[in-house]
Backbone as JSON, one array per atom type, in Angstrom:
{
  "sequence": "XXXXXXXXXXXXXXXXXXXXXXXXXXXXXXXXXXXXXXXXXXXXXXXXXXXXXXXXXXXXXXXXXXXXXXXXXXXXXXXXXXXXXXXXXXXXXXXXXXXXXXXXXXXXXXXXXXXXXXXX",
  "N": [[31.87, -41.35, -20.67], [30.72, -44.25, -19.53], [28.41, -46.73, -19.27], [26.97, -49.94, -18.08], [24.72, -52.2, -18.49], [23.18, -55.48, -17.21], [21.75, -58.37, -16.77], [19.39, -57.25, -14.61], [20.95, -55.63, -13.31], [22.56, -51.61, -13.24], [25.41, -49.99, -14.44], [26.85, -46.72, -13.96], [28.96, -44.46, -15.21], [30.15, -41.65, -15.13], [32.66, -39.68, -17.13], [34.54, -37.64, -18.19], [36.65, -38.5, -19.46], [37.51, -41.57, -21.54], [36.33, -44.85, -20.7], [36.61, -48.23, -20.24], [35.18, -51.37, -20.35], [37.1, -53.42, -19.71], [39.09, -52.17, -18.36], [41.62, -52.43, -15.71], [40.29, -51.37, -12.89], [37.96, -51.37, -13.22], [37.18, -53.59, -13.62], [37.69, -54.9, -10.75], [36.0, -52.85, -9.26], [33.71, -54.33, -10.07], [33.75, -57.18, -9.41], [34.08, -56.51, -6.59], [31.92, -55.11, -5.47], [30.02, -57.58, -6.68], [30.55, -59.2, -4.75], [29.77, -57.71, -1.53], [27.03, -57.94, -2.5], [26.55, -60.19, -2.0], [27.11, -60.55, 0.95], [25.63, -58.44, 2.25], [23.15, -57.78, 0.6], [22.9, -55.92, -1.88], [21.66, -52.68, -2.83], [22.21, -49.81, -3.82], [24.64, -47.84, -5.0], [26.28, -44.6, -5.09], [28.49, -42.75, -5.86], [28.66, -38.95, -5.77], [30.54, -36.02, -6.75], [30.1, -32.84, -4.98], [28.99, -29.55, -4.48], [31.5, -28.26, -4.05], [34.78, -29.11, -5.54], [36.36, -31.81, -6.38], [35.64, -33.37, -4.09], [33.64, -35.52, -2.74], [30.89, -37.04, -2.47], [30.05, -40.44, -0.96], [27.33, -42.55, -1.39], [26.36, -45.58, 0.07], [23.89, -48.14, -0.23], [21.42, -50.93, 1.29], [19.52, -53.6, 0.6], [17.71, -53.6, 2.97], [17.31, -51.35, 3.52], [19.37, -49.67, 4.86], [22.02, -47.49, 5.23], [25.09, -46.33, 4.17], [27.07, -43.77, 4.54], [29.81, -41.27, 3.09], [31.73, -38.76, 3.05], [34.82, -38.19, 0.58], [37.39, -36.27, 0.61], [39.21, -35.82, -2.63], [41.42, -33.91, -3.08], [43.73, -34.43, -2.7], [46.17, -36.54, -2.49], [45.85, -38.01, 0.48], [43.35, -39.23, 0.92], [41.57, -38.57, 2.5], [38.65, -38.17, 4.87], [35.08, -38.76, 6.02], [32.99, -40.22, 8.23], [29.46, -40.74, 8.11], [27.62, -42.8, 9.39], [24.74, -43.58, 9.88], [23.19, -46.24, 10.49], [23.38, -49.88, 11.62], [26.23, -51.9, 11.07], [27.34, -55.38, 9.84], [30.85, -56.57, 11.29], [31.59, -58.29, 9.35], [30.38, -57.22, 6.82], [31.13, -54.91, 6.96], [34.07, -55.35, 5.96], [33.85, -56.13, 3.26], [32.94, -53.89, 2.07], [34.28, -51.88, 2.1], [36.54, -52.98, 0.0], [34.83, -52.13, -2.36], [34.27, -48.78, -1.49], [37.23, -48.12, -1.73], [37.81, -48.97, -4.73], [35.79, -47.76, -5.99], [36.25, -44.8, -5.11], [39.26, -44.91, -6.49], [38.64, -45.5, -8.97], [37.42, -42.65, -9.31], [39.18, -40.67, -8.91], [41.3, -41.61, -11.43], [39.88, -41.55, -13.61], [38.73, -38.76, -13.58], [36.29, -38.62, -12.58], [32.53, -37.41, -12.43], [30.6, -38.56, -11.39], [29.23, -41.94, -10.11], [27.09, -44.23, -10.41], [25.37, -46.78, -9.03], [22.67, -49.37, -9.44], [21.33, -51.92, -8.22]],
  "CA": [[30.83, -42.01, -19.92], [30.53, -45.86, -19.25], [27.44, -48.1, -19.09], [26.83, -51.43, -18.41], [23.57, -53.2, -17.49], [23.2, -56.92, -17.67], [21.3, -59.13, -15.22], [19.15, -55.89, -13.68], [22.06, -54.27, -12.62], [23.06, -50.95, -13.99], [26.49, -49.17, -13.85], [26.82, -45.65, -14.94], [30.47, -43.96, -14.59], [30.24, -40.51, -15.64], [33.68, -39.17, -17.05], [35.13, -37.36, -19.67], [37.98, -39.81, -20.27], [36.74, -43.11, -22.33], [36.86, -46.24, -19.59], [36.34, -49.32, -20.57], [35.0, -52.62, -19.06], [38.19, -54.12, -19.22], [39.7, -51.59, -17.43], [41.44, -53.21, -14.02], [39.82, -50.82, -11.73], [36.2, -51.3, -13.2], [36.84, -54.9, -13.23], [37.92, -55.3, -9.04], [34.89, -52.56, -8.7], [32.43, -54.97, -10.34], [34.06, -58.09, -8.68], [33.46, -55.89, -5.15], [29.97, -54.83, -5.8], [29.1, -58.43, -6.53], [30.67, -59.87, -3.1], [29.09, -56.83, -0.87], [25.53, -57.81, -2.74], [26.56, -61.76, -1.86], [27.26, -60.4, 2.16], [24.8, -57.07, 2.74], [21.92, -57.16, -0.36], [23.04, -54.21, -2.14], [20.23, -52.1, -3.36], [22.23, -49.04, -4.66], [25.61, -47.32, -4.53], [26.29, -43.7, -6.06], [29.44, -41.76, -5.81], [28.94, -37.72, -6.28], [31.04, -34.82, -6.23], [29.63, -31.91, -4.19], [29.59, -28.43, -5.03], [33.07, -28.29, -3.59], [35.53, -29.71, -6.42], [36.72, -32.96, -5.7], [35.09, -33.47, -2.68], [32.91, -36.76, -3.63], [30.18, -37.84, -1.03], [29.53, -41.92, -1.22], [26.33, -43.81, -0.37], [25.53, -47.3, -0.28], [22.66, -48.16, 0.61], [21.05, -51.93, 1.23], [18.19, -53.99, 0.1], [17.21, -53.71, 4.0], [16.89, -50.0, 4.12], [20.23, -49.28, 5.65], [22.59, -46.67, 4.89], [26.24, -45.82, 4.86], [27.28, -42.21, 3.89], [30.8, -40.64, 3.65], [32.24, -37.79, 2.05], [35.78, -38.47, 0.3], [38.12, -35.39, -0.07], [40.04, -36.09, -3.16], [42.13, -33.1, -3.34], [45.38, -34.51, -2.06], [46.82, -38.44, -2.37], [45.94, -38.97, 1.69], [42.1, -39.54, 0.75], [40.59, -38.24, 3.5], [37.02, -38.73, 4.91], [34.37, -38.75, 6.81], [31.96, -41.28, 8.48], [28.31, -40.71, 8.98], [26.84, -44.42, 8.78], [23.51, -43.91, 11.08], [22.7, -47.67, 10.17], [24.17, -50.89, 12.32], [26.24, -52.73, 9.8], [28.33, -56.15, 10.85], [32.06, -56.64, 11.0], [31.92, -58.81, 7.81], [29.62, -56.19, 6.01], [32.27, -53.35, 6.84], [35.16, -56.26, 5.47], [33.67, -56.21, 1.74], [32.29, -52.68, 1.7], [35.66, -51.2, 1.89], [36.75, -52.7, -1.1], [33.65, -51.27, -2.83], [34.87, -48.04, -1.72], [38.64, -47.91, -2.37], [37.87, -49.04, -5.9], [35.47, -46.51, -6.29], [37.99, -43.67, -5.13], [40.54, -45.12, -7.49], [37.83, -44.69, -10.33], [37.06, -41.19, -9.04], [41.11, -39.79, -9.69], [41.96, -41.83, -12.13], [39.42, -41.19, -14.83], [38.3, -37.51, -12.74], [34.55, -38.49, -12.65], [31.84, -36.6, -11.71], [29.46, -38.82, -10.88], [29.37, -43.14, -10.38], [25.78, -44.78, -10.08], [25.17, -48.34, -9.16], [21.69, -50.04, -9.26], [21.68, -53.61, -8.09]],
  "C": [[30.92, -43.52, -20.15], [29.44, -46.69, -18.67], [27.12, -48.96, -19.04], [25.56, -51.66, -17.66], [23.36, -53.99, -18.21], [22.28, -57.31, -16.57], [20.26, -58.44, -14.44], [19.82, -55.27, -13.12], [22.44, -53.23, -13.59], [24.89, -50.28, -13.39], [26.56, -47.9, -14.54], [28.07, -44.82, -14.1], [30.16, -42.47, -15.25], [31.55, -39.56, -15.74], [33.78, -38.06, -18.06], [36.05, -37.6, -20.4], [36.68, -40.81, -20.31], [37.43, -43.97, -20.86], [36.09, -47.04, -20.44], [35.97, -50.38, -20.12], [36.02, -53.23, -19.11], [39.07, -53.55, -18.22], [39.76, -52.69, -15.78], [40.65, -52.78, -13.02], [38.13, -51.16, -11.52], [36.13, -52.79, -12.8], [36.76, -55.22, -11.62], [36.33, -54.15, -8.76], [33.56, -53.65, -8.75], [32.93, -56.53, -9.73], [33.54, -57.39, -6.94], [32.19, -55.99, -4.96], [29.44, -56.68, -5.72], [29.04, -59.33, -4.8], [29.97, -59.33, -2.04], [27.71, -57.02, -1.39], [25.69, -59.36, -1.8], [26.24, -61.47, 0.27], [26.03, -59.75, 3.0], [23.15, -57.15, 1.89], [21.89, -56.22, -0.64], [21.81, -53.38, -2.87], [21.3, -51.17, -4.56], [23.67, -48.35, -4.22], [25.92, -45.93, -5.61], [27.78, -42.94, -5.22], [29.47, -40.28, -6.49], [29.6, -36.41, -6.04], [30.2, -33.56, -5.99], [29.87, -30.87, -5.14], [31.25, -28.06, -5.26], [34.07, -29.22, -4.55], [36.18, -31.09, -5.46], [36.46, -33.11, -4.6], [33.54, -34.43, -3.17], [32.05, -37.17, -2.05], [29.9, -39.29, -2.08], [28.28, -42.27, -0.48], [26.15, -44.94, -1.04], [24.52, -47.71, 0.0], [21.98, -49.81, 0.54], [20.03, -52.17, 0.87], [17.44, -53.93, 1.38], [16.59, -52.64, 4.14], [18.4, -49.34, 4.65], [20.86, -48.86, 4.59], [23.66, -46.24, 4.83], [26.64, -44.97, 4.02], [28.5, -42.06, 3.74], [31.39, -39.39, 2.39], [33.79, -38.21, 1.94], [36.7, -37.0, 0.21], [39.38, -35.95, -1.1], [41.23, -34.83, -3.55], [43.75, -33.3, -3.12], [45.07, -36.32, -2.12], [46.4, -38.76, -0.9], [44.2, -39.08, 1.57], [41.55, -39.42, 2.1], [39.32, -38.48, 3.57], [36.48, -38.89, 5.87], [33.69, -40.01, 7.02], [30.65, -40.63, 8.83], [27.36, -41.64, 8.67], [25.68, -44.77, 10.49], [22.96, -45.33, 11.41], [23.89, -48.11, 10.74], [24.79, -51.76, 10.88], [27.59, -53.38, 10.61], [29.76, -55.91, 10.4], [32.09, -56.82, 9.73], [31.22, -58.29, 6.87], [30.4, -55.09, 6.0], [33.56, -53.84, 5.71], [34.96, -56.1, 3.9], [32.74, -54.62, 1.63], [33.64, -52.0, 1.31], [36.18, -51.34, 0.52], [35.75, -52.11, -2.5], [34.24, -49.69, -3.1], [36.01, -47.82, -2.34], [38.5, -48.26, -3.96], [37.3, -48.33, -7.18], [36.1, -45.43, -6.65], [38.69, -43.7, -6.24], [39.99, -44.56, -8.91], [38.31, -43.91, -10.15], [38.67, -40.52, -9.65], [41.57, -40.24, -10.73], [40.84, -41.32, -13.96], [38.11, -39.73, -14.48], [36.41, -37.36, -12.99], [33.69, -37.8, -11.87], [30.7, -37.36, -10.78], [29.67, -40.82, -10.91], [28.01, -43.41, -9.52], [25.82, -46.01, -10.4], [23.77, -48.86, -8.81], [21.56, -51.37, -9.23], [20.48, -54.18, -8.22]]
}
C-alpha cells in the first residue's frame, strides 16, 4: 500500500508490492494529476477493479460536478476500454486527462493494484 497526503490532497495506491514515491510512474502520475487540477479542477479520481479480475473501471470526476467513467480491460498488453463520459469536457481537458489515465494503467500492471484513490 502507498499513501501520501500533503497540501489536502490524498493518494492511496492499494497493492501488495511496496511502491514508493520515487517510483517514475507515481512521480509522472502526480505531475499529471497536478496539471489536469491546473486545466479541469479535479475533485477526485479512483481507479477500481470490478468483480471481473483485471478489469479496472476509472472515474474522474471535477470540482464542477462532471464526470468521466471508463472501464480498462487489463487482461492483455492492447489495454482496451470503454467510454461512458455523460459530462461535456473541452479538447484541452481531454489533452491532460489522458495522461492521468495512461499513468494510472501503468500503475495498475505494474504493481497489480486493486484499488488507486485520489482526493484533490
Amino acid at each position: 500500500m502507498f499513501e501520501l497526503n500533503t497540501d489536502g490532497h490524498s493518494i492511496e495506491i492499494n497493492s501488495s508490492v511496496a511502491i514508493a514515491l520515487a517510483d517514475p510512474l507515481v512521480q509522472i502520475m502526480i505531475v499529471a494529476l497536478l496539471n489536469l487540477d491546473k486545466v479541469s479542477g479535479l475533485a477526485s479520481m479512483t481507479l477500481t477493479e470490478t468483480a471481473t479480475p483485471k478489469i479496472h473501471e476509472f472515474v474522474l470526476e471535477a470540482n464542477d460536478g462532471r464526470i468521466w467513467t471508463q472501464l480498462f480491460d487489463l487482461r492483455d498488453v492492447k489495454d482496451a476500454f470503454t467510454f461512458d463520459v455523460p459530462d461535456f469536457w473541452t479538447t484541452t481537458e481531454f489533452a491532460v486527462n489522458r495522461p492521468v489515465r495512461e499513468s494510472t494503467i501503468a500503475i495498475a500492471r505494474k504493481f497489480l493494484t486493486s484499488s488507486i484513490e485520489v482526493n484533490w
